[in-house]
C-alpha positions as CSV (number, residue, x, y, z in Angstrom):
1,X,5.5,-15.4,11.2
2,X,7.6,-13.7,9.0
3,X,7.7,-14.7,5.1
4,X,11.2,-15.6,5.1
5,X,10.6,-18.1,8.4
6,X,7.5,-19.1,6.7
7,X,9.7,-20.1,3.3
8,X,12.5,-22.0,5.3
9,X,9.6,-23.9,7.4
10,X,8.3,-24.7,3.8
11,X,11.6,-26.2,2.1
12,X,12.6,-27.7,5.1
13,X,9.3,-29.5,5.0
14,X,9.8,-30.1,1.2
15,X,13.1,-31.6,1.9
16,X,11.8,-33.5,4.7
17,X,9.5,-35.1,2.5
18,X,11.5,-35.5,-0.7
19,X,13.8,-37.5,2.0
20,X,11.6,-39.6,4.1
21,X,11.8,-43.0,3.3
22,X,7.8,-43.9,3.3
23,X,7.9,-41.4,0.7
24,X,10.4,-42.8,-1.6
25,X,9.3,-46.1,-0.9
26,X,5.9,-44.7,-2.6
27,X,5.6,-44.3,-6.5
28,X,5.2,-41.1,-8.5
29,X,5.6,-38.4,-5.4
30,X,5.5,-35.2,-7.9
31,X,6.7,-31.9,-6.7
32,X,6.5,-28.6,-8.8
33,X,7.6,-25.4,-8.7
34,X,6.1,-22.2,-9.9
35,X,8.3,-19.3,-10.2
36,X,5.4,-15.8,-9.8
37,X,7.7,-13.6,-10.8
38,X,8.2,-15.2,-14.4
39,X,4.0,-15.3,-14.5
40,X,3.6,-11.8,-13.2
41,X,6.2,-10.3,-16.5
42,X,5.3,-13.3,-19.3
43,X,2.1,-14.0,-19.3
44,X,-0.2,-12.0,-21.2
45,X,-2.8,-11.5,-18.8
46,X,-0.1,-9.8,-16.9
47,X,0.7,-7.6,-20.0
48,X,-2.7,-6.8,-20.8
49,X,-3.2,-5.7,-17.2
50,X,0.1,-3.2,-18.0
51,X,-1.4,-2.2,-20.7
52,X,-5.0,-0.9,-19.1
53,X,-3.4,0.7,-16.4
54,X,-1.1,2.5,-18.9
55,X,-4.4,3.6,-20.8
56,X,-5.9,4.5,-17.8
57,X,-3.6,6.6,-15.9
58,X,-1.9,8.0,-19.4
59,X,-4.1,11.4,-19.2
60,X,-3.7,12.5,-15.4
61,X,0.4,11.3,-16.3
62,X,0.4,13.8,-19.1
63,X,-1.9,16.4,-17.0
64,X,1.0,16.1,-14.4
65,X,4.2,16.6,-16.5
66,X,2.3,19.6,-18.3
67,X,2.1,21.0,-14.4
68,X,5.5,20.2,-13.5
69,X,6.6,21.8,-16.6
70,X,4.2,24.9,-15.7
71,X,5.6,25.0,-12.5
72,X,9.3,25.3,-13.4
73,X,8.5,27.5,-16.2
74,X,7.0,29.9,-13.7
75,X,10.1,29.4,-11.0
76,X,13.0,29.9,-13.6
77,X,10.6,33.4,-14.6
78,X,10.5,34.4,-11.1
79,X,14.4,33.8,-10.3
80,X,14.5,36.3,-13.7
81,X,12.8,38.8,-11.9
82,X,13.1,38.7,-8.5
83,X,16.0,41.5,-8.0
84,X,13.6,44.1,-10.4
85,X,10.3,43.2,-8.7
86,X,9.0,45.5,-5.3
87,X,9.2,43.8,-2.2
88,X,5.5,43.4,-2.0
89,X,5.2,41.7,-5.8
90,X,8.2,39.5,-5.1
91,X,6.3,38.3,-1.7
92,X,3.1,37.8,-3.5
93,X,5.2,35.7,-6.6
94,X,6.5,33.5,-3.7
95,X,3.3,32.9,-2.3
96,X,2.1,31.9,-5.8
97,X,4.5,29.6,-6.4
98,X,4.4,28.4,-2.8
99,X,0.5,27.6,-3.6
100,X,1.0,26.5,-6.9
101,X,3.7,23.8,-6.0
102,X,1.2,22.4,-2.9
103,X,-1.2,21.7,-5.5
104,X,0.8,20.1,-7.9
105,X,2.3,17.9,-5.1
106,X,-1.2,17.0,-3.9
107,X,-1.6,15.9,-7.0
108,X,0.8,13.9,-8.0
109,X,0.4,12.1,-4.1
110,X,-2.9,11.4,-5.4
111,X,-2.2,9.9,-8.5
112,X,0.1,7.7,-6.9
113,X,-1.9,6.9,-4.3
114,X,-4.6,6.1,-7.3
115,X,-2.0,3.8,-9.5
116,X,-1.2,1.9,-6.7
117,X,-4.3,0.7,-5.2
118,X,-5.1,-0.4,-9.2
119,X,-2.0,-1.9,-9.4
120,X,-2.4,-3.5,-6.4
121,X,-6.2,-4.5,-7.4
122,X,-4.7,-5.8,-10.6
123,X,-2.2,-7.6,-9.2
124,X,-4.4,-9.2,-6.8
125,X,-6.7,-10.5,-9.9
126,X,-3.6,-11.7,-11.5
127,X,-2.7,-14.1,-8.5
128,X,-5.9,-15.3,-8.0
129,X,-6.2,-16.3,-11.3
130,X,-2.4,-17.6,-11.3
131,X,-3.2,-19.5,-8.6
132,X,-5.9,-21.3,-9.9
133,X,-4.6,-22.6,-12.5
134,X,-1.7,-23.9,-10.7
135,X,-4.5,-25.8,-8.8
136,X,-5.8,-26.9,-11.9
137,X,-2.7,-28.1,-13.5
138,X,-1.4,-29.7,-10.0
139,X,-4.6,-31.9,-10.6
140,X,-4.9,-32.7,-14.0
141,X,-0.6,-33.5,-13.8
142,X,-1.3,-35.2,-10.6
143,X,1.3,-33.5,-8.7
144,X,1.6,-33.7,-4.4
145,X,3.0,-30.3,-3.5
146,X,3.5,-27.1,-5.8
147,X,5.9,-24.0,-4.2
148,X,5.8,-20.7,-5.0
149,X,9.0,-19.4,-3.2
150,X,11.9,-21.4,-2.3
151,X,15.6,-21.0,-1.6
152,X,16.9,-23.2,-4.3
153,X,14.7,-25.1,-6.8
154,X,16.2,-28.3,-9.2
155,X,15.4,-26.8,-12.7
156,X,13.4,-30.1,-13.4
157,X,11.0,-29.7,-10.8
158,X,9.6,-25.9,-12.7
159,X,6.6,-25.8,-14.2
160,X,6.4,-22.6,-14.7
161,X,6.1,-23.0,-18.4
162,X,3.0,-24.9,-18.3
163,X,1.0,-22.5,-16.0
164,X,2.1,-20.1,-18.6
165,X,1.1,-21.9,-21.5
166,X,-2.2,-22.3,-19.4
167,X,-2.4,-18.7,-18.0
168,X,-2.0,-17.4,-21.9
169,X,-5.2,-20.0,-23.5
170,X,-3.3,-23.0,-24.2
171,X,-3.6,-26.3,-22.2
């Protein structure tokens, strides 16, 4: 089932609820909304994951542009001297560079490759922990249904704020 199918089963339900008479007849049906994207930029769990990432990739980042910087210093030399080099020491130059740009892509595939499976990783931790304390203040607030993702969400019904407040120490 595709997300956006799965989303429009969702508020189709939620509306089906908010609508249903046994339901209104009922008191206190409570229904939240959490908007991630506000928790995965505000909170500072969020930041301080940013931040270790940052610190941890800052070096092979550097080690990279000092490569790439290498590696056009070395091309605009060899486009210099091309038309005085012999035919044999222009082939070899080529092959140099050829070789030297291979690594240098390899590289930089890997420390992509790298940054986004800990991105990912801390994003993952992120959620997890996001997602308890929704839980947490669903049940201590009492509310039926919290949603994540929805078409159109009544600015009432956001409790994004308080997940927030909870996400960052508060209560």
């Amino acid at each position: 089932m595709s997300v956006l199918s799965r989303s429009l089963m969702v508020a189709a339900f939620a509306v089906a609820v908010a609508l249903s008479p046994a339901v209104q007849a009922q008191d206190g049906v409570r229904i939240g909304f959490v908007n991630t994207d506000r928790l995965l930029s505000e909170a500072a769990p969020a930041k301080a994951a940013q931040a270790k990432l940052e610190r941890e990739f800052s070096q092979r980042e550097k080690e990279l542009d000092a490569a790439a910087k290498a590696l056009q210093a070395a091309s605009d030399q060899f486009e210099r001297n091309a038309v005085t080099m012999s035919d044999g020491d222009r082939a070899a130059a080529q092959r140099r560079l050829v070789e030297q740009d291979r690594d240098f892509q390899r590289k930089r595939r890997a420390f992509q490759e790298d940054l986004d499976a800990r991105k990912q990783q801390e994003l993952q931790q992120l959620l997890d922990r996001a997602n308890q304390v929704v839980v947490q203040v669903a049940e201590r607030e009492r509310y039926d249904a919290i949603f994540q993702d929805a078409v159109y969400i009544n600015p009432r019904l956001d409790i994004t704020d308080k997940v927030l407040s909870a996400l960052n120490g508060g209560k």
